[in-house]
N, C-alpha and C positions, 0 to 999 in steps of 0.2 A: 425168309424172303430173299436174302442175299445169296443163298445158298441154290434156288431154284433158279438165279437169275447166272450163278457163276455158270451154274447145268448150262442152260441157255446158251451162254457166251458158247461152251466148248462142244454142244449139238449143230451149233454153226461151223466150228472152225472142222469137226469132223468132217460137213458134208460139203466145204470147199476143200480139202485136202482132195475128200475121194475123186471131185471133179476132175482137179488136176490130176491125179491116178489116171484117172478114166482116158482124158485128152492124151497124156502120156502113151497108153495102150496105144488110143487109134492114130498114135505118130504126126498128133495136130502140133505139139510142142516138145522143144528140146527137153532132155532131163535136166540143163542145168536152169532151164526153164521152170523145170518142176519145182528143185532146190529154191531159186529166192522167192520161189510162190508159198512156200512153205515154210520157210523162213520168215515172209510179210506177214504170212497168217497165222505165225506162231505170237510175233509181237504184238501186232494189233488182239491176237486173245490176251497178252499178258497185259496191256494197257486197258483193255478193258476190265478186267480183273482186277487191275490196281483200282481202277476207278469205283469198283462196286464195294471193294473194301474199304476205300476212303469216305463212300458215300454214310456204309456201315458203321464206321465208327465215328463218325460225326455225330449220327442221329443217338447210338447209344449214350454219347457223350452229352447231347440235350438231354437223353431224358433223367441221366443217373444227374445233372441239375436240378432237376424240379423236386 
């Protein structure tokens, strides 16, 4: 489950990257524009990331209690 949800997180961060690609192309935004957009959306997948694996081992950690 953790593992479909990390898929998840980085099926998003692909299809905003590409957006910004895409903007970039039609000359809506700078490239350095691109850069911290891609930069925001590399962190925020790696905080969410963090978060699915904290979520993860928490719950392991409940159950290898009982």
């Amino acid at each position: 489950m953790a593992v479909a949800a990390r898929v998840a997180v980085r099926h998003v961060r692909r299809a905003a990257i590409e957006k910004l690609n895409d903007r970039d192309k039609k000359k809506e935004i700078s490239e350095d524009d691109v850069k911290r957009g891609q930069d925001r959306i590399q962190k925020e997948t790696d905080a969410s990331v963090k978060k699915i694996d904290d979520i993860l081992k928490t719950k392991e950690q409940e159950i290898l209690e009982v």
